[in-house]
C-alpha positions in Angstrom: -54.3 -142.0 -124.1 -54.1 -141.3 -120.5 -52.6 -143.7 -118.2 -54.6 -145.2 -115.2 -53.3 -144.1 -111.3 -55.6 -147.2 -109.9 -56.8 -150.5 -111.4 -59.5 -152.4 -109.8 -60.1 -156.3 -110.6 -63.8 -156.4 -110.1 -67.0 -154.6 -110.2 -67.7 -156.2 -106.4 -64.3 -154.9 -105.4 -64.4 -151.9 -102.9 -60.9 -151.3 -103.1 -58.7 -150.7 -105.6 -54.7 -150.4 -105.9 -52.2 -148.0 -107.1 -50.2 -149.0 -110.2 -48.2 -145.2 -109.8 -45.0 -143.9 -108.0 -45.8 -140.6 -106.4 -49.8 -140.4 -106.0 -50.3 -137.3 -104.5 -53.6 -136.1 -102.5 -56.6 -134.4 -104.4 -55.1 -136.1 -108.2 -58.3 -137.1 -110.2 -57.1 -140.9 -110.9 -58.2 -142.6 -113.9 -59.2 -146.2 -112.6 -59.7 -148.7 -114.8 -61.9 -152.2 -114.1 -59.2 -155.0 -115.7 -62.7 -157.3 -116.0 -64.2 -155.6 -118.3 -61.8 -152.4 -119.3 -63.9 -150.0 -118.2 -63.3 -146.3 -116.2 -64.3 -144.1 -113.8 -63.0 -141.6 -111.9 -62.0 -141.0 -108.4 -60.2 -138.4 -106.3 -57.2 -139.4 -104.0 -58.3 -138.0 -100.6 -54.3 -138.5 -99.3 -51.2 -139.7 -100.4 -50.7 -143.1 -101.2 -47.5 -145.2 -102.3 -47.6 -147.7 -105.0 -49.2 -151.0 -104.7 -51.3 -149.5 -101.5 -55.4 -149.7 -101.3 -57.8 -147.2 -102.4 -61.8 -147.4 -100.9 -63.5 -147.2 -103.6 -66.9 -146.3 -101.5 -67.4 -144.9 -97.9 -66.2 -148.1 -95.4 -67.4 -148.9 -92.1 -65.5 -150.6 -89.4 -66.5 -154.3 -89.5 -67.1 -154.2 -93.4 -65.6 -156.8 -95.3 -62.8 -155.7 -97.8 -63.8 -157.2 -101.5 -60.3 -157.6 -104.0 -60.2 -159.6 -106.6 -64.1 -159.9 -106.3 -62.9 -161.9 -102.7 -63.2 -161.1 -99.3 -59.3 -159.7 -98.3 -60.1 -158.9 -94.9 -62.4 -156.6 -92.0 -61.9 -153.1 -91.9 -61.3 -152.0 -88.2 -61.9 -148.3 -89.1 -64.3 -145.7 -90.8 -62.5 -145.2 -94.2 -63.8 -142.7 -96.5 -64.0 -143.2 -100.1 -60.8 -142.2 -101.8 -59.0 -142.9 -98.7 -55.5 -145.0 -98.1 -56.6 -148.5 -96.9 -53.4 -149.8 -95.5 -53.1 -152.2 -92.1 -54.3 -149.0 -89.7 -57.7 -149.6 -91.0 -57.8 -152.7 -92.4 -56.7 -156.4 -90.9 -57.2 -160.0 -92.1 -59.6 -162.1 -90.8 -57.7 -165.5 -89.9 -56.6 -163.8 -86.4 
């Protein structure tokens, strides 16, 4: 039984968060969908600490941010599927 890297709430979510110390760049992560228990697969594109976003798709700046199947926030950069979605690329949306 393999253990997941990233788990994701919902199947609207387009991010997803690292439940790992130590995720390296290029790992194949096993993400699971807590909803419904299901998996897929998705390459880290850099290194990101625990409890940090992934995109789960390719993100444009002015996209809204879906977590928990609710909006989270605005992205304010291009983010790349598989990339780090931290506050350099994502902000909230009550200021």
């Amino acid at each position: 039984m393999s253990i997941p890297q990233l788990l994701v709430h919902d199947h609207k979510d387009n991010v997803g968060v690292v439940v790992v110390e130590g995720l390296t760049a290029g790992t194949e992560m096993l993400c699971v969908v807590t909803h419904d228990n299901s998996s897929f697969q998705l390459v880290a594109n850099d290194d990101v600490p625990i409890g940090h976003k992934i995109a789960l798709k390719d993100l444009s700046s002015g996209d809204t941010a879906i977590k928990y199947g609710e909006d989270i926030g605005k992205f304010v950069a291009e983010v790349k599927k598989g990339s780090h979605v931290h506050v350099q690329n994502l902000k909230t949306k009550r200021w």
